[in-house]
C-alpha positions in Angstrom: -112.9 96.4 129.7 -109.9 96.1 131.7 -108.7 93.5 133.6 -106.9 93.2 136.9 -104.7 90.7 137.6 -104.5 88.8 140.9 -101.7 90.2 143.5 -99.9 86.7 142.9 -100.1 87.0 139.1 -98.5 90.6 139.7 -95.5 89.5 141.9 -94.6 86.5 139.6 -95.1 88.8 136.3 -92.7 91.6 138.1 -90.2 88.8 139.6 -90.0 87.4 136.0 -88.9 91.1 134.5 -86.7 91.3 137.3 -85.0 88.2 136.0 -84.7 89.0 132.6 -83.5 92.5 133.6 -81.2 90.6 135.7 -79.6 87.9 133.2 -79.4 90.7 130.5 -77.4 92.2 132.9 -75.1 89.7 134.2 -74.1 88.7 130.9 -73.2 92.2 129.7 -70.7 92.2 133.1 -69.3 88.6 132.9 -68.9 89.5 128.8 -67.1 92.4 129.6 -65.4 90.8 132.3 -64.1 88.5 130.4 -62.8 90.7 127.6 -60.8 92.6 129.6 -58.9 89.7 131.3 -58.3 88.2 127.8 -56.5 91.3 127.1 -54.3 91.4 130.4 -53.8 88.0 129.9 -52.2 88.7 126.3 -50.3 91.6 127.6 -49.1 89.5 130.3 -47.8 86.6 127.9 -46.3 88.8 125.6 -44.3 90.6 128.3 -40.6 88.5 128.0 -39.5 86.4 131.6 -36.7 88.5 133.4 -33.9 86.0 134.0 -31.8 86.6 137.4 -28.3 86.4 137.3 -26.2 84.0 140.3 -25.6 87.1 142.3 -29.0 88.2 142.8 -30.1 84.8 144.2 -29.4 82.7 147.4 -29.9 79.0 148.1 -31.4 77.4 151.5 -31.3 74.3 153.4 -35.0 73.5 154.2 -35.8 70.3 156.4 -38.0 67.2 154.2 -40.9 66.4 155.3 -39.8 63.0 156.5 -37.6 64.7 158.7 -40.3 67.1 160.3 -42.4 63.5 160.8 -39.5 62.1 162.1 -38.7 64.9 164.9 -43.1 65.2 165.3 -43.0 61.4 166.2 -40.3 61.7 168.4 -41.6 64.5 170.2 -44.6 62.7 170.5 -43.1 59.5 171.8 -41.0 61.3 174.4 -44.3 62.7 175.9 -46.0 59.6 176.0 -43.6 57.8 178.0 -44.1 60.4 180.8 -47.8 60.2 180.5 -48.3 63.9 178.8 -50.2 65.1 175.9 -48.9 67.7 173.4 -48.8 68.6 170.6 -45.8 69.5 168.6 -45.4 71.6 165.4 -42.8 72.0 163.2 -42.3 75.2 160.8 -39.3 76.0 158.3 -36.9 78.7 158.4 -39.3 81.4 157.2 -41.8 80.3 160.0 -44.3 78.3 157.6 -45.8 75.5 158.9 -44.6 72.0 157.5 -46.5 70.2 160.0 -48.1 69.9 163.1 -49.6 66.8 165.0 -51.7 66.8 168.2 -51.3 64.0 170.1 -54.2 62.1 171.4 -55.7 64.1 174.5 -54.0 67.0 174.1 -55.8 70.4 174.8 -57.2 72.9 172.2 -54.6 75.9 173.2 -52.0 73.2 172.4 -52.0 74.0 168.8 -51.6 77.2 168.2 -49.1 77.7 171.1 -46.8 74.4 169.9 -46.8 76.7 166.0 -46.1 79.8 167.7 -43.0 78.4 169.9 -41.8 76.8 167.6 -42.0 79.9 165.1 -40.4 81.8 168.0 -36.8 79.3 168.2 -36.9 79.6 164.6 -36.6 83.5 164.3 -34.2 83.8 167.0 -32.2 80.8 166.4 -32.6 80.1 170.2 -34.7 77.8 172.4 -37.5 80.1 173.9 -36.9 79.1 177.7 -34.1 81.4 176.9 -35.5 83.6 174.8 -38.4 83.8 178.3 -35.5 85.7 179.9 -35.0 88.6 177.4 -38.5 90.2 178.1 -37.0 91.7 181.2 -35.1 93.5 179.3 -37.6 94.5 176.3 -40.6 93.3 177.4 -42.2 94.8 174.2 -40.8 91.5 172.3 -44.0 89.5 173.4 -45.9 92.0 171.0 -44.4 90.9 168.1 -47.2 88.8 166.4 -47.3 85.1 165.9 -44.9 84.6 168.9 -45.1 83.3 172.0 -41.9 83.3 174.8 -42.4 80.6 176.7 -40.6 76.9 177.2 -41.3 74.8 174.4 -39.6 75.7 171.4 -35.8 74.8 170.1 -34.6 75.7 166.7 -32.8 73.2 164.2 -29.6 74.2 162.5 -27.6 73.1 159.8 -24.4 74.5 160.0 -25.3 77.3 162.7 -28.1 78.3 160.4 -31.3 78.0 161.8 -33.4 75.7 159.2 -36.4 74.8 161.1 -38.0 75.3 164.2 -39.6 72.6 166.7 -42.6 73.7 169.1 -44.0 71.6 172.3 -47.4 72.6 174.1 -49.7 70.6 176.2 -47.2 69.4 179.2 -47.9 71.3 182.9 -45.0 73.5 182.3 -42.4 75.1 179.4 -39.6 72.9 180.9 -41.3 69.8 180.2 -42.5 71.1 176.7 -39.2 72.0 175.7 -37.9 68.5 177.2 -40.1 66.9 174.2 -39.0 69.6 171.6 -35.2 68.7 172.3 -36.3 65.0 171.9 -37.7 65.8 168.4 -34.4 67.6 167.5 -32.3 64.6 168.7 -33.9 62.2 166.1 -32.3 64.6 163.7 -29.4 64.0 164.0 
């Protein structure tokens, strides 16, 4: 006599095999897996460190932490005096972020604009109010990405060298932005 089983005692005996089918599988994967990173991992420390000699490096001022704060705050402070909310960002000579601080009130766009100024002084080593005037003369510039050509941003030197870049959004206009931005730069120093 043969018996039937129920259609719920069929799905839970077939999702049971599928497990086991499953497991079985994983581990042979995740074994083999981990075999072969073992082996790249030897290769890799048993490959010797390349040393570089003086000549084939270079050495960069970057601005502390503290001193980003320090301009952020001042930037802010400015702002606040005139009743406007910004924010301000401040990003290091290869256009990475160190910090950025929205002040209270200020508007979502403010953000990413404030990074993107100040990213913008930064590469050119020029405030972008002045850069705003160069796109009438290659107005493809504004299609370079992560930049953004209007008032707002001012770049920090050390010796002529741009180091650092500061970038103001939030205020009714680029003049007023870049105002604050020239604030921040000014505790600098």
């Amino acid at each position: 006599m043969k018996k039937t089983l129920s259609r719920r005692a069929r799905i839970a005996t077939g999702g049971a095999v599928l497990a086991a089918v499953a497991a079985g599988t994983f581990g042979t994967v995740a074994a083999n897996a981990s075999a072969h990173q073992s082996a790249r991992d030897a290769a890799v420390s048993a490959a010797p460190a390349a040393a570089a000699g003086k000549r084939d490096t270079t050495t960069s001022t970057h601005l502390t932490i503290d001193a980003a704060g320090e301009a952020a705050r001042a930037a802010l402070k400015a702002a606040e005096k005139e009743g406007q909310r910004i924010t301000v960002a401040v990003v290091d000579r290869n256009g990475n972020t160190i910090l950025t601080m929205r002040g209270d009130g200020a508007g979502p766009q403010s953000y990413e604009s404030a990074e993107k100024k100040a990213y913008t002084a930064v590469s050119w080593n020029a405030p972008t109010s002045e850069l705003e005037g160069r796109l009438e003369n290659a107005p493809n510039l504004k299609d370079i990405p992560g930049t953004l050509f209007l008032g707002g941003g001012v770049p920090v030197t050390a010796g002529k060298a741009p180091i650092a870049g500061i970038g103001v959004a939030g205020a009714p206009s680029g003049a007023l932005d870049e105002k604050f931005a020239q604030a921040g730069a000014a505790a600098l120093n």
